[in-house]
ROSEKOL-482167 format. One record per residue (C-alpha): x, y, z; residue in one letter; chain; residue number from 0. Coordinates in steps of 0.2 Angstrom, whole numbers, plus 5000, padded with zeros to 4 digits. Example, Ala and Ser with C-alpha at 12.3 -4.5 7.8 and 13.67 -1.06 7.14 Angstrom:
2
R   px   py   pz res chain   n
R 5062 4978 5039   A     A   0
R 5068 4995 5036   S     A   1
END
This chain:
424
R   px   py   pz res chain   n
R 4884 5088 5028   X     A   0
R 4903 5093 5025   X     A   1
R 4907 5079 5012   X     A   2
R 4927 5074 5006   X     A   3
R 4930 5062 4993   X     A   4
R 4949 5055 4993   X     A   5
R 4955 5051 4977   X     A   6
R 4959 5060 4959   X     A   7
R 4954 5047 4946   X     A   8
R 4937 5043 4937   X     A   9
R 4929 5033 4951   X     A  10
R 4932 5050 4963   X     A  11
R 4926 5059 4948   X     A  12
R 4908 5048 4948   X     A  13
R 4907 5049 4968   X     A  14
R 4908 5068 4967   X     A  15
R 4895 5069 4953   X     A  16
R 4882 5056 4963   X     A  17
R 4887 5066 4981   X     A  18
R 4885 5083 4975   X     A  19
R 4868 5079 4968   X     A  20
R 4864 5074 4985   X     A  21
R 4855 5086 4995   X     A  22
R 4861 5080 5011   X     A  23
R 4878 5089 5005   X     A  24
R 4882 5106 5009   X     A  25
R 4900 5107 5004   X     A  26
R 4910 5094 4994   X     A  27
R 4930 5095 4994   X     A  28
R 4940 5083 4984   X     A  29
R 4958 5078 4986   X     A  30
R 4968 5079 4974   X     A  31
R 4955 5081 4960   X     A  32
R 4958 5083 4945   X     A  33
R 4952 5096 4930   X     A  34
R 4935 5087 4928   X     A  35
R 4930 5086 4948   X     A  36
R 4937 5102 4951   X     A  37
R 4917 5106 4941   X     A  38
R 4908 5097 4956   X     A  39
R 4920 5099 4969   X     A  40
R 4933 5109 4978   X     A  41
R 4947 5101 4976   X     A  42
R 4964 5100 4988   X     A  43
R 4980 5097 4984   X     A  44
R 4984 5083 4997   X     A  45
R 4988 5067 4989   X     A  46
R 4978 5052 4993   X     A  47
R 4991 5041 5002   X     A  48
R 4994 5055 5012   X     A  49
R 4988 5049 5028   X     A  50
R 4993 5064 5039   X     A  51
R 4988 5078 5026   X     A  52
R 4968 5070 5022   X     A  53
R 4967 5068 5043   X     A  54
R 4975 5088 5046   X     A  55
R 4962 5092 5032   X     A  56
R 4947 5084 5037   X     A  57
R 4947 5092 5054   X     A  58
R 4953 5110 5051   X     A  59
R 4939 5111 5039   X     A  60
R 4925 5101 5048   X     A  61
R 4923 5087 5039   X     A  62
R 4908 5076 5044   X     A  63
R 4910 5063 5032   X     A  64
R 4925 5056 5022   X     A  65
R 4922 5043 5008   X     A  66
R 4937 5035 5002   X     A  67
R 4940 5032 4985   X     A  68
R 4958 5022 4983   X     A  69
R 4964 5004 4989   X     A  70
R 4981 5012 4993   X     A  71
R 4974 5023 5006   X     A  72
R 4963 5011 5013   X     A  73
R 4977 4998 5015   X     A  74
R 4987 5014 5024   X     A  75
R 4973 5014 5038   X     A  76
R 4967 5030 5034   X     A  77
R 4950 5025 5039   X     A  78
R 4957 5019 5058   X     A  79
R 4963 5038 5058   X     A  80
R 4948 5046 5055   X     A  81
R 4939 5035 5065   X     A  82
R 4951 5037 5080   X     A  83
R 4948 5057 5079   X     A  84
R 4929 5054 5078   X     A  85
R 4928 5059 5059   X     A  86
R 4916 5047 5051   X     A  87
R 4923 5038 5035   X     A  88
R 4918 5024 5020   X     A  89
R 4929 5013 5020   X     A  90
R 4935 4997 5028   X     A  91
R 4949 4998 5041   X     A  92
R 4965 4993 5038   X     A  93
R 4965 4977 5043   X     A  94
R 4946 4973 5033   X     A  95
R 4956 4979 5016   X     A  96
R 4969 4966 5017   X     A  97
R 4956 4956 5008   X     A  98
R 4961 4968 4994   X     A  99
R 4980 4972 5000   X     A 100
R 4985 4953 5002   X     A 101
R 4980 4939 4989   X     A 102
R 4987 4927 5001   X     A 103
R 4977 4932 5015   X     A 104
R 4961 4932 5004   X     A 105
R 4964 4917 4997   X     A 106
R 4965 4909 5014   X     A 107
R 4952 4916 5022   X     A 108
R 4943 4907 5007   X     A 109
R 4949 4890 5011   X     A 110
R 4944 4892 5029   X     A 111
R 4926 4897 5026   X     A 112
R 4923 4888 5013   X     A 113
R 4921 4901 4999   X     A 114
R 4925 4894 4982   X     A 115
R 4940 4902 4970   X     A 116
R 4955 4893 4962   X     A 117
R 4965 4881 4970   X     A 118
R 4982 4890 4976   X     A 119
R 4999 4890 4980   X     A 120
R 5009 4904 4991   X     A 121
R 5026 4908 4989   X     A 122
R 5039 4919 4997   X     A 123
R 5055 4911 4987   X     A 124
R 5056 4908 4969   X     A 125
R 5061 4889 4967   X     A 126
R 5045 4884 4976   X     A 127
R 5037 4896 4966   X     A 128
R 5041 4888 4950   X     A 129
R 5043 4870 4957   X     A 130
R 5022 4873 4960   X     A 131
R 5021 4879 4942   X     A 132
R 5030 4866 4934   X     A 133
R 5019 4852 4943   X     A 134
R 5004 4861 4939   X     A 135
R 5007 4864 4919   X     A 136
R 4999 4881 4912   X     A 137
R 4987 4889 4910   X     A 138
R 4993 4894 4927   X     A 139
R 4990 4911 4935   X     A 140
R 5005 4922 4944   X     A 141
R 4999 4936 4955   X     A 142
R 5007 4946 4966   X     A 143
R 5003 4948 4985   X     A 144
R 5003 4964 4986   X     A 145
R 4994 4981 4977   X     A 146
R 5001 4983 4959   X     A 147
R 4990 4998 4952   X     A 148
R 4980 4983 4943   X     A 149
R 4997 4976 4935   X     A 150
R 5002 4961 4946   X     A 151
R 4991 4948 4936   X     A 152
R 5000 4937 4922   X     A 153
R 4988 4924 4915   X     A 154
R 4999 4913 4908   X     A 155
R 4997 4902 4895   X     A 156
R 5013 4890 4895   X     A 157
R 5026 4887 4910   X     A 158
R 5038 4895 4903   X     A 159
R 5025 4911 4901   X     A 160
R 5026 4908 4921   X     A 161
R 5040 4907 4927   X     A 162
R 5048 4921 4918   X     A 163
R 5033 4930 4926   X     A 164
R 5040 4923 4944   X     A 165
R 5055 4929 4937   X     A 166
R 5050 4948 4937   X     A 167
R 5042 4948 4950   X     A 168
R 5053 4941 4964   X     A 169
R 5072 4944 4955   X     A 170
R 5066 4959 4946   X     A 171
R 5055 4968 4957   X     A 172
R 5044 4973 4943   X     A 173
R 5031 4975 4957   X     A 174
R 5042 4983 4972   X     A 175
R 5037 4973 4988   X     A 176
R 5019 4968 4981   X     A 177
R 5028 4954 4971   X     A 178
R 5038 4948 4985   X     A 179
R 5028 4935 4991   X     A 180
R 5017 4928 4975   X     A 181
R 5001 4918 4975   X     A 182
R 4998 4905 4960   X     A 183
R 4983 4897 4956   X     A 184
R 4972 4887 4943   X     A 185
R 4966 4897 4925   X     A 186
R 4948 4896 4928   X     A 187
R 4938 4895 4910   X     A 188
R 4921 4906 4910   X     A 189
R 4916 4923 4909   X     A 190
R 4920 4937 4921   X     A 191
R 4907 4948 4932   X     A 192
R 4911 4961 4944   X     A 193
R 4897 4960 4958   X     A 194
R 4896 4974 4971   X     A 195
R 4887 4975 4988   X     A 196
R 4887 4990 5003   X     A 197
R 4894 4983 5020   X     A 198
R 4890 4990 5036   X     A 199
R 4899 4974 5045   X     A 200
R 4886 4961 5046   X     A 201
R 4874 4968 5031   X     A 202
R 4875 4965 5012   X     A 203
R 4867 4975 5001   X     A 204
R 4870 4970 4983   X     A 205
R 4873 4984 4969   X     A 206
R 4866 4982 4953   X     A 207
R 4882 4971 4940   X     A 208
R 4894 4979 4926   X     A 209
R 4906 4969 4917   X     A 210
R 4923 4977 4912   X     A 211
R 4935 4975 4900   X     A 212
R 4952 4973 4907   X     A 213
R 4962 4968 4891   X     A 214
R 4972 4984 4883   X     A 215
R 4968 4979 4864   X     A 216
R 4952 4975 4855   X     A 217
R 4945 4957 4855   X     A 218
R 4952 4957 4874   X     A 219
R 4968 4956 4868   X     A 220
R 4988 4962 4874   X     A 221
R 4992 4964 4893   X     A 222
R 4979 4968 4907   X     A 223
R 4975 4986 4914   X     A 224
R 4966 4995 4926   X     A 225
R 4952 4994 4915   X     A 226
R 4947 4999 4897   X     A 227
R 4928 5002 4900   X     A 228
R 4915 4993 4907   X     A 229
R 4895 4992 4907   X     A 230
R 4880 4989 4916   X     A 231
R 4866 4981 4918   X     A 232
R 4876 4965 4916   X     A 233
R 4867 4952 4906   X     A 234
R 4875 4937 4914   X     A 235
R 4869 4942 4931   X     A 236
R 4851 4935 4934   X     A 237
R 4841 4936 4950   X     A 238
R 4845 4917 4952   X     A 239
R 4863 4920 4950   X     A 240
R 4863 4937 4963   X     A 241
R 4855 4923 4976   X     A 242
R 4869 4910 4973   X     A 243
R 4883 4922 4973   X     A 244
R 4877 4933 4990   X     A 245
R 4875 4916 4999   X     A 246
R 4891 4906 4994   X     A 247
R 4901 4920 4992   X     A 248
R 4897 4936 4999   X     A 249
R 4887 4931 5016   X     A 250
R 4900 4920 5019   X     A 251
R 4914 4932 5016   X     A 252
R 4907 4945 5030   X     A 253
R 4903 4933 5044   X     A 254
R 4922 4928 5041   X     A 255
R 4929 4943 5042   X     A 256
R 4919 4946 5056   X     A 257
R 4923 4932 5064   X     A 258
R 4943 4935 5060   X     A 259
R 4940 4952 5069   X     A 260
R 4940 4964 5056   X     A 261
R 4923 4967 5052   X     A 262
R 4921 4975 5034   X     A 263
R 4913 4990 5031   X     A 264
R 4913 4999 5015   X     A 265
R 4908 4992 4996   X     A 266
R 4916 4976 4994   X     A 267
R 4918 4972 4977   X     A 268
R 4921 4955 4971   X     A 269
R 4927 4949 4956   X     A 270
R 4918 4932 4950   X     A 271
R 4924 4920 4937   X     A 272
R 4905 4911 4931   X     A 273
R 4912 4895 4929   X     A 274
R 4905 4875 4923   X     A 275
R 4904 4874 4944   X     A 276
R 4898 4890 4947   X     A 277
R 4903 4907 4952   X     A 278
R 4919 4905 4961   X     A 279
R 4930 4923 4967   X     A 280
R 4944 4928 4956   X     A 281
R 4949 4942 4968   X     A 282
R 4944 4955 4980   X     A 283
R 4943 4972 4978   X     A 284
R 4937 4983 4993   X     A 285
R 4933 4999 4987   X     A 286
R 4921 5005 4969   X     A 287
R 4930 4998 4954   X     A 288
R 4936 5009 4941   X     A 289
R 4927 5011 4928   X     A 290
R 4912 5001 4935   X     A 291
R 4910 5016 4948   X     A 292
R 4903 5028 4933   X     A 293
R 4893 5016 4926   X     A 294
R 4884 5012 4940   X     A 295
R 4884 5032 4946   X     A 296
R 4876 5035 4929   X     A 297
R 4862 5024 4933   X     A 298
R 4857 5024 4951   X     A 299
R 4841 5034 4955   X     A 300
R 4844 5033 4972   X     A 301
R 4854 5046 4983   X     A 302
R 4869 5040 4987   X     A 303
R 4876 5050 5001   X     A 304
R 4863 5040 5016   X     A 305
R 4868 5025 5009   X     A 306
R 4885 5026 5013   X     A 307
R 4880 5035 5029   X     A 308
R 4871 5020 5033   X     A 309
R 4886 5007 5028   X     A 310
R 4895 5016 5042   X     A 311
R 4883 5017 5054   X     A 312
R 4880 4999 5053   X     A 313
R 4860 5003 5049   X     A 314
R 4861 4994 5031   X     A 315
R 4846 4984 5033   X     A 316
R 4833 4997 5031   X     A 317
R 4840 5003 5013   X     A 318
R 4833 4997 4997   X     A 319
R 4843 5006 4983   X     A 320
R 4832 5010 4965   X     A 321
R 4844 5007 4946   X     A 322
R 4839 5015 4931   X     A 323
R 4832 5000 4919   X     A 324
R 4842 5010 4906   X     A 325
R 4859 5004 4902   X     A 326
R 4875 5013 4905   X     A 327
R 4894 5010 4896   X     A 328
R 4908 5018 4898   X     A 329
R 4925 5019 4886   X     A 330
R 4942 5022 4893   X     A 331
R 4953 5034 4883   X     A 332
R 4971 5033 4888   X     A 333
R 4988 5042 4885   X     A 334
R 4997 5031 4871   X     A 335
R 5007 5018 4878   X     A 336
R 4998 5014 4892   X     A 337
R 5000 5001 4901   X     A 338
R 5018 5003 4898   X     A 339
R 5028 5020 4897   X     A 340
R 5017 5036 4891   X     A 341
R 5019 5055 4890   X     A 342
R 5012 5066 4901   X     A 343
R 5007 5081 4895   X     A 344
R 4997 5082 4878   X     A 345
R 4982 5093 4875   X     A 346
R 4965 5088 4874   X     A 347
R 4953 5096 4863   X     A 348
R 4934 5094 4860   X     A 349
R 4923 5091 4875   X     A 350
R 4912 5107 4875   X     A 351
R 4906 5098 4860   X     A 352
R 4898 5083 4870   X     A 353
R 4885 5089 4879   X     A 354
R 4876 5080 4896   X     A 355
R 4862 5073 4881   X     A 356
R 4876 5064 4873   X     A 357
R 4887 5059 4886   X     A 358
R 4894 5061 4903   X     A 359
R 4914 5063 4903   X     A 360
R 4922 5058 4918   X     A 361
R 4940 5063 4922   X     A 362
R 4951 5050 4927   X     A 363
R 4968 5057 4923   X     A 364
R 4967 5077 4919   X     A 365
R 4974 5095 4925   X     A 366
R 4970 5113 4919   X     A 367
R 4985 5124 4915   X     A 368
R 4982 5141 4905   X     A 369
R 4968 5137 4901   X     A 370
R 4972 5119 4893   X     A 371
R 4967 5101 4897   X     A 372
R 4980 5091 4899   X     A 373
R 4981 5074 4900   X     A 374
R 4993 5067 4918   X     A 375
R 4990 5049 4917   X     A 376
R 4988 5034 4910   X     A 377
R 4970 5031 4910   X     A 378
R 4964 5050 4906   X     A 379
R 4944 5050 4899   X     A 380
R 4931 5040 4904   X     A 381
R 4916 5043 4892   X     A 382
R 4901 5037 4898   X     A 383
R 4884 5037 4891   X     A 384
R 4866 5029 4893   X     A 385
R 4851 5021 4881   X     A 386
R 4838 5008 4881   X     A 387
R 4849 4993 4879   X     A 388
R 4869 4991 4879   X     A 389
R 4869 4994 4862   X     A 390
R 4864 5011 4862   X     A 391
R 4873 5015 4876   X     A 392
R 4889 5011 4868   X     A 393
R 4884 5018 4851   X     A 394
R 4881 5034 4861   X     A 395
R 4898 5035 4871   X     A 396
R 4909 5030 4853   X     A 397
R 4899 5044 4845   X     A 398
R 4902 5056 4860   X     A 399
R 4922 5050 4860   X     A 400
R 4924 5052 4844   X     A 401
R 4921 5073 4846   X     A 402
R 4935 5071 4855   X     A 403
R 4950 5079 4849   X     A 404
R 4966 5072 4855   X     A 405
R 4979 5065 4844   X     A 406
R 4990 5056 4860   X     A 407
R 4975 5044 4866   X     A 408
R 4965 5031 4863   X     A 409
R 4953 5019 4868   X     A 410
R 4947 5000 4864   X     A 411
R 4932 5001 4850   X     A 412
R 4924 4987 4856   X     A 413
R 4916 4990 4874   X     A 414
R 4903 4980 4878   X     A 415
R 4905 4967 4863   X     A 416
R 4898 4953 4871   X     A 417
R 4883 4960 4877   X     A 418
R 4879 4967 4861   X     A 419
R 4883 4950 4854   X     A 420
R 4870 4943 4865   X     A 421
R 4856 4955 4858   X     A 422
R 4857 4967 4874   X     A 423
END
């Protein structure tokens, strides 16, 4: 099987190391890449929200199978387009992502079936926006509509907190057309899980859990990213609490959008706030998360290339997918600055010093020139390592980053503190 992966970020960097593993794959392209695919796959410089480029690819080179890493390109119906010229392809269509691409219409496909989140507000003009918000008090959450790169949350913690965050958004633009129309909901108080499941439409199959650390600053502290590193098994997610969460939230969720006429397909990937009540969905994501992609790479003992055959082929039913019972925890290095401005460019030293014993570095953010790393993003390393328990796991990934040599990054040093807290 001719096998390309769309994206250039860790999560891509994960799928290419599970896929290539595969021996269903005979040749494995990704585009763009980066430095650290480009050592499991061939990569192509075709961005991934170009739509035309991926489909002019795909058929010139005879691709039977197309798995797509990135919301963006999701959003853009790039899987309608290979569909429409017969190439098969992960991935919802367009109109299945907007459960990623629209909080609004996530947040009201909740309300009509019954799937418990936050209680809301939508708003396409700023005075309502903040009249909602003064009624309401704070903690009050602003999010943007629309795709923000991870960015359009603010969790506010007094009025005035929100409505200068209303303020960016919809007189500022400080999210494009994503923060045009906004959605504004309750804080809810518990902790956070990210729960994944395959789709082939009218099948769930659950993945095994991670949490992640979304918080730039140690202690969860300082503005939101993509994420600073993640882990899994996660320790909160029993067996009795998979059974509630597949039956309130996720069941519920795929007869819905089947019922709407958008039947998903793809990995839905939900993010769960474990509250007093219950589990209730913070947000929808509908593709792998990143970095809860590499940890769960790391640790699946199952090929992964027929089970995201079978997503497509609507044959989910028949899989039962086998996890490692080790642990796996992966750190985020990033170019200082991130979230906010950062320089491209700075050289990165030290990773023939980790070998696959120690840790598995995946490259989120990288490119080779003259024979240098480089770093080209924001997020740039995700180093990623396994052991008995999460505590081992994470003292093996701080002992591999800190071979590292690589003045302009850094990373958070306390990835998986509440598990270790809890003895796991």
């Amino acid at each position: 099987m001719r096998v390309l992966v769309v994206g250039g970020g860790g999560r891509e960097h994960a799928l290419c190391w599970a896929i290539a593993a595969s021996p269903l794959c005979d040749a494995l392209y990704c585009a763009p890449g980066n430095a650290g695919i480009d050592q499991d796959a061939e990569c192509v410089p075709i961005a991934a929200d170009d739509i035309e480029g991926l489909l002019r690819f795909a058929s010139e080179n005879a691709i039977d199978f197309v798995v797509v890493g990135p919301e963006v390109a999701l959003v853009l119906g790039l899987v309608d387009r290979l569909a429409a010229a017969g190439i098969k392809a992960f991935g919802p269509s367009a109109a299945a992502a907007m459960l990623e691409g629209s909080k609004g219409f996530m947040k009201d496909l909740c309300a009509k079936y019954a799937i418990p989140t936050a209680a809301y507000g939508r708003f396409t003009d700023a005075a309502s926006a903040k009249a909602y918000i003064e009624a309401n008090g704070a903690p009050i959450v602003v999010k943007a509509d629309g795709l923000a790169a991870g960015k359009g949350v603010t969790v506010a913690q007094s009025v005035d907190e929100a409505l200068a965050a209303v303020d960016a958004a919809m007189t500022d633009s400080a999210f494009g057309d994503a923060g045009q129309e906004l959605v504004i909901e309750e804080c809810m108080a518990g902790e956070e899980l990210s729960f994944f499941a395959l789709v082939d439409g009218k099948t769930a199959l659950p993945l095994a859990g991670a949490q992640d650390h979304k918080a730039v600053g140690d202690g969860d502290t300082g503005p939101n990213t993509g994420g600073m590193g993640a882990y899994s098994p996660a320790p909160a997610l029993t067996e009795a609490l998979q059974a509630v969460i597949m039956d309130r939230i996720i069941a519920p969720t795929v007869a819905g959008m089947a019922a709407e006429g958008a039947p998903f397909t793809g990995v839905l990937y939900a993010g769960l706030m474990l509250t007093d009540e219950g589990p209730k969905l913070l947000e929808y994501n509908v593709r792998f998360g990143d970095p809860e992609c590499q940890v769960l790479m790391v640790r699946l003992r199952s090929d992964i290339l027929p089970a995201l055959v079978a997503a497509c082929d609507g044959v989910l039913g028949t899989f039962n997918l086998r996890w490692s019972d080790d642990a796996a925890l992966t750190v985020v290095m990033a170019t200082k600055g991130y979230p906010g401005a950062y320089a491209k460019g700075s050289e990165i030293n030290g990773l023939d010093a980790i070998t696959n014993d120690d840790a598995i570095v995946f490259h989120a953010g990288t490119v080779a020139e003259d024979g240098r790393l480089l770093a080209n993003g924001g997020r740039v390393l995700n180093v990623t390592a396994s052991g008995a328990t999460i505590g081992e796991a994470q003292a093996k990934a701080y002992a591999a980053v800190d071979r590292i040599d690589w003045p302009e990054g850094f990373c958070r040093r306390d990835i998986g503190w509440r598990a270790v807290a809890r003895g796991a």
